[in-house]
KEKEDREN-6749 format. One line per 3 residues: number of its first residue (from 1); their letters; for each residue x, y, z of C-alpha. Coordinates in nm, 4 decimals, decimal comma. Layout:
REM residues N
NUM = a = X:Y:Z | ...;
REM end
This chain:
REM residues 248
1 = xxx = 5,4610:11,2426:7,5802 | 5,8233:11,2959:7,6017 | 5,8996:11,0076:7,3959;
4 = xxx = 5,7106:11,1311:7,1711 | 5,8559:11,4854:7,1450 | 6,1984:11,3674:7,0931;
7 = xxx = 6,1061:11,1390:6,8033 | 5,8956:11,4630:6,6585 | 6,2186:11,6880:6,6981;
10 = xxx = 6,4186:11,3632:6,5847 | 6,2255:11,3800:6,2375 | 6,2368:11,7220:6,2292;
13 = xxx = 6,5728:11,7195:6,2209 | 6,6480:11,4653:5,9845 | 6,4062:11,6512:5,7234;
16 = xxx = 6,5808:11,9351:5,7858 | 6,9175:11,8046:5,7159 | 6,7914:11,6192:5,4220;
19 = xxx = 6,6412:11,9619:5,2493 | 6,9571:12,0874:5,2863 | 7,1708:11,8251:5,1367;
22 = xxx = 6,9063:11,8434:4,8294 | 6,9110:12,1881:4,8298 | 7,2920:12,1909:4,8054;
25 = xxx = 7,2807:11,9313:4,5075 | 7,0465:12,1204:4,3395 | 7,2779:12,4363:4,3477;
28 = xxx = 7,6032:12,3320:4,3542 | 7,5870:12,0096:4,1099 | 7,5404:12,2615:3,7980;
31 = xxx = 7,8162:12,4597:3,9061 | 8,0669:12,1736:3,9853 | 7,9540:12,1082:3,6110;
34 = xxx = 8,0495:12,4175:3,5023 | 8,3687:12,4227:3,5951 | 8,4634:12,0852:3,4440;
37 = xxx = 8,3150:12,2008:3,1216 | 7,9897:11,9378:3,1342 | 7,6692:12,1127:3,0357;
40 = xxx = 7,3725:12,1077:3,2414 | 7,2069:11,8783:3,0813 | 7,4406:11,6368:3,1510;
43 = xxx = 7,1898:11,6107:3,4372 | 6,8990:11,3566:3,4767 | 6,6724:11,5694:3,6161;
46 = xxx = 6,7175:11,8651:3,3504 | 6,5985:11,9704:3,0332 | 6,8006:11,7279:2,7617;
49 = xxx = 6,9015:11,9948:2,5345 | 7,1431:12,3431:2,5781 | 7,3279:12,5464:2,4324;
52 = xxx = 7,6381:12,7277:2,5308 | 7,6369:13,1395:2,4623 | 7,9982:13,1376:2,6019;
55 = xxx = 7,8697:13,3905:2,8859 | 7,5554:13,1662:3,0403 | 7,4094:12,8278:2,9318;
58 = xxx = 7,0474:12,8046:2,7781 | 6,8423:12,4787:2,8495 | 6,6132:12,3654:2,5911;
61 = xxx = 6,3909:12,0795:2,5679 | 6,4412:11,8189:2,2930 | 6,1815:11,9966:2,0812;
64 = xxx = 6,2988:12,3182:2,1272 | 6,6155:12,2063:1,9795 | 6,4532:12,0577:1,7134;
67 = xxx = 6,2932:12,3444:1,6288 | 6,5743:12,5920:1,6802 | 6,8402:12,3734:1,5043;
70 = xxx = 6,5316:12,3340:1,1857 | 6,4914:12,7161:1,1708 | 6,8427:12,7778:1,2100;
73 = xxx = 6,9280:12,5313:0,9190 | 6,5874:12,7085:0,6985 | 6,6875:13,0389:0,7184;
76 = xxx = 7,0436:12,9515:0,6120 | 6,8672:12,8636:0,2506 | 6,6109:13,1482:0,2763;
79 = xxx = 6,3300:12,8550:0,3635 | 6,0375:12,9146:0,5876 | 6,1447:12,8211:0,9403;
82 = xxx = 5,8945:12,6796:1,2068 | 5,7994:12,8935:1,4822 | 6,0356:12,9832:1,7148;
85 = xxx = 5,8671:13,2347:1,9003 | 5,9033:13,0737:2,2215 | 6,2866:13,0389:2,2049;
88 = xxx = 6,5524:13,2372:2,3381 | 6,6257:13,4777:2,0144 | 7,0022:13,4334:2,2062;
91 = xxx = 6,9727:13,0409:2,1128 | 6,8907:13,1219:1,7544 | 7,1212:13,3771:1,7177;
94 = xxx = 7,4276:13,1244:1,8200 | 7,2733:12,8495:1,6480 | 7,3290:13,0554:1,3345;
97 = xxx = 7,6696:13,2339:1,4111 | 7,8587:13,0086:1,6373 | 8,1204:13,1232:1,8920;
100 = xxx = 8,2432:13,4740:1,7610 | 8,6360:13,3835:1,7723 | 8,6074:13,0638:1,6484;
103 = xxx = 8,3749:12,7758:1,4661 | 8,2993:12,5011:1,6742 | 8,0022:12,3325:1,9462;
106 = xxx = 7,7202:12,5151:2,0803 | 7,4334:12,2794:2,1396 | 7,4423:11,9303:2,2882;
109 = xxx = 7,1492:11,6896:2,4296 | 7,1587:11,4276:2,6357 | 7,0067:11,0951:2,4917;
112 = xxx = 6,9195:10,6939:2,5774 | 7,0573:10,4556:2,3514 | 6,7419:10,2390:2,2167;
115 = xxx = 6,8374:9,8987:2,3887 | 6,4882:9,7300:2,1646 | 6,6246:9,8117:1,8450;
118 = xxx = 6,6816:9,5631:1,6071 | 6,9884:9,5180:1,3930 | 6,9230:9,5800:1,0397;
121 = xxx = 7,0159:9,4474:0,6854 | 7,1714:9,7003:0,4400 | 7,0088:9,8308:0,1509;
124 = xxx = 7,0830:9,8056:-0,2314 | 7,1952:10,1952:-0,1589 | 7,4425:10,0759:0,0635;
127 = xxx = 7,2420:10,2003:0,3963 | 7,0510:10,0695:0,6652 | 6,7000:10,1730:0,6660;
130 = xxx = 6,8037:10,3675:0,9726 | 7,1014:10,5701:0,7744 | 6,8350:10,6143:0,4479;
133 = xxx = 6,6121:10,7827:0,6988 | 6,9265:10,9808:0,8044 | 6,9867:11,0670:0,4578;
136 = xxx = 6,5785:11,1567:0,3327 | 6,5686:11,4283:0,7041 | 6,8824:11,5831:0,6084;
139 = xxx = 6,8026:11,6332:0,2502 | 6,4231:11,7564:0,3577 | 6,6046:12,0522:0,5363;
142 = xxx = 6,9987:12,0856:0,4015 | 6,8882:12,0476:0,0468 | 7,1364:11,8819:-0,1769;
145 = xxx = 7,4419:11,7692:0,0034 | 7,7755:11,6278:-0,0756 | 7,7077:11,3047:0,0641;
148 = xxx = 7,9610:10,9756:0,0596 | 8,0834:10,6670:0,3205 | 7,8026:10,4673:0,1616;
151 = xxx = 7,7754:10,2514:-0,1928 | 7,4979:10,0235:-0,3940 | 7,6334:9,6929:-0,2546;
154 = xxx = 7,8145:9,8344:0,0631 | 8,2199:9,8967:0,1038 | 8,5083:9,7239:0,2663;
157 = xxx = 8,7861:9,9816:0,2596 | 8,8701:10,3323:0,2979 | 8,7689:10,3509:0,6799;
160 = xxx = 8,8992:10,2701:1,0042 | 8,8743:9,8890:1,1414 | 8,5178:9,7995:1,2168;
163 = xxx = 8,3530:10,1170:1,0548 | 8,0226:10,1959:1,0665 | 8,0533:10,2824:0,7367;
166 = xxx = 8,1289:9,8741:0,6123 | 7,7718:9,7935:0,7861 | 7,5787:10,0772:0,6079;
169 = xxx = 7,5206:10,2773:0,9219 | 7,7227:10,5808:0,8294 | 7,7005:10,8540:0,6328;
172 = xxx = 7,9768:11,1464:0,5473 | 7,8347:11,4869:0,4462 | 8,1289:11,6886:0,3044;
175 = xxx = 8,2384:12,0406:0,3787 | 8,5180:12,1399:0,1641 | 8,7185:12,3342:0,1256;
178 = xxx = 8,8436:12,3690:0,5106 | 8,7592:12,7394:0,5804 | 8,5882:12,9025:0,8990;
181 = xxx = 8,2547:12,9493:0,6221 | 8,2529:12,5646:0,5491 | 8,3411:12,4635:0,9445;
184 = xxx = 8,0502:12,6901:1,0590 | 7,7901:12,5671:0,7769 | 7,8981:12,2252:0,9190;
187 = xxx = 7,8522:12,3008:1,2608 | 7,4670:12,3703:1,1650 | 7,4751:12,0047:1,0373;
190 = xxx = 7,6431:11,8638:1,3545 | 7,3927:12,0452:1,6035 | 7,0793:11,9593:1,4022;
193 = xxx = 7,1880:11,5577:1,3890 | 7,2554:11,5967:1,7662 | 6,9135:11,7563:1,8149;
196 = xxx = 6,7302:11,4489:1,6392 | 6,9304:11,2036:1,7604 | 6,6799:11,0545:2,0055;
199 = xxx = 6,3980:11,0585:1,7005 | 6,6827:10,9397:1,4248 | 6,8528:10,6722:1,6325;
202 = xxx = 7,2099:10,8206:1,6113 | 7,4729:10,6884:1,7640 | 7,7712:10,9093:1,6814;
205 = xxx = 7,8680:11,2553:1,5515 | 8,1898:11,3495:1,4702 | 8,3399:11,6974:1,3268;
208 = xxx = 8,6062:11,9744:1,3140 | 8,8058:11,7517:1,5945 | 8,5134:11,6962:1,8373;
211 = xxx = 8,2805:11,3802:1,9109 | 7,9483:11,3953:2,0442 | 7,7989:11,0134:2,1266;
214 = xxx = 7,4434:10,8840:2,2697 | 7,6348:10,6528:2,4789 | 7,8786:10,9880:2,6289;
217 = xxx = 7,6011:11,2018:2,5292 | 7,5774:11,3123:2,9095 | 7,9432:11,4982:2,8365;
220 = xxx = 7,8489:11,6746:2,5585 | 8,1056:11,7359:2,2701 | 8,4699:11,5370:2,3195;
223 = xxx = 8,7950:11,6160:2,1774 | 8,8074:11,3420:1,9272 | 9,1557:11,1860:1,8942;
226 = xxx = 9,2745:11,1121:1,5137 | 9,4782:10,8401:1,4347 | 9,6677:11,1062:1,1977;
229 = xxx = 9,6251:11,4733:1,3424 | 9,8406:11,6121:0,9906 | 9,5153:11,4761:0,8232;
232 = xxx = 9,2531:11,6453:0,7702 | 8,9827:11,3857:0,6685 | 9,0577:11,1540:0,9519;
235 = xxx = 8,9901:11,4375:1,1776 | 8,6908:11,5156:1,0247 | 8,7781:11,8443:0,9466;
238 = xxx = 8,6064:11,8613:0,6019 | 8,2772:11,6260:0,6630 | 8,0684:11,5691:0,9174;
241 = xxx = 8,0190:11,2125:1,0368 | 7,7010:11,0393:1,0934 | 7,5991:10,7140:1,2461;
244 = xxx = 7,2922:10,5072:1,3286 | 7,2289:10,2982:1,6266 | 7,3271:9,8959:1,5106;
247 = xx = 7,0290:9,7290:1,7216 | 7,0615:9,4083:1,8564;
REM end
């Protein structure tokens, strides 16, 4: 009987410490997050999607940021939205305005590169059927864009070494002129290709000096180092960057 009381109190204890060790995961993980700048969703056992109000950080699930960054995007060109009733009017309201003081990144998911996907030939427009499908979503809800990267026949010049762009994979959506009006009406573009990146098979976004990735997706938005920071179309400062997944 004692034997058998000390191995009780022995896995009593263990579950005990255990609990606690979770427990202090659980709360100090997002915190330790926090302070490094990584969002919560950054975590594998949280909602994918969030968005940053500057003062607290909103988790969304990948529709809801579907939905929000659609709406958002809608009622910039006096369209019908979808229902957002369930969503934080605070998310919607950011989604729209940005960060008060300055344009930049308020929503970021986490996402799983597609490791089945198979590598694609380009298309007499120049695009992968991937970056075409890209191209039809963003028209569907943007309207008309100022579109380029891309030509019947494909390029060879005009971007970095080993471009996306010379497979067909990636697409430039222009912004210009560089003012905060432009910057934030591209910041709708850059959240809402981030929310469907999962459905879209992106691979990279890239504007106003950030980077968002699938493969870094867990980090959120990145500084994203130009090879010329005097100009402003290598830093992406007047289009916003698109990219497909290249499959296997």
């Amino acid at each position: 009987m004692r034997e058998t009381g000390r191995r009780v109190r022995k896995i009593v204890v263990v579950v005990v410490v255990l609990t606690v060790i979770a427990a202090g995961v659980v709360w100090g993980v997002p915190r330790l997050l926090e302070r490094v700048g990584v969002g919560q969703s950054a975590l594998p056992w949280a909602d994918p999607c969030s968005v940053d109000l500057g003062s607290e950080t909103i988790s969304l699930s990948r529709e809801e940021a579907k939905r929000a960054t659609t709406a958002t995007a809608l009622r910039a060109r006096s369209e019908d939205p979808p229902d957002t009733s369930a969503i934080d009017p605070a998310v919607l309201e950011r989604l729209a305005d940005g960060p008060r003081d300055d344009a930049g990144p308020s929503l970021t998911c986490r996402v799983s590169a597609d490791n089945d996907l198979s590598e694609e030939e380009m298309t007499g427009s120049g695009l992968t059927p991937r970056a075409e499908r890209v191209r039809a979503e963003m028209a569907e809800v943007f309207g008309e864009q100022d579109v380029g990267g891309f030509a019947p026949g494909g390029i060879d010049e005009g971007h970095g070494e080993d471009s996306a762009h010379y497979d067909g994979r990636a697409i430039d959506v222009f912004y210009r002129p560089v003012n905060e009006e432009n910057r934030r009406a591209g910041w709708l573009l850059a959240h809402w290709l981030v929310a469907h990146a999962a459905e879209l098979d992106i691979a990279v976004v890239i504007f106003d000096d950030r980077i968002w990735s699938a493969l870094g997706s867990p980090a959120g938005w990145r500084d994203y180092n130009s090879p010329d920071p005097d100009n402003e179309i290598l830093r992406h400062l007047d289009h916003v960057h698109v990219d497909v997944q290249q499959g296997n």
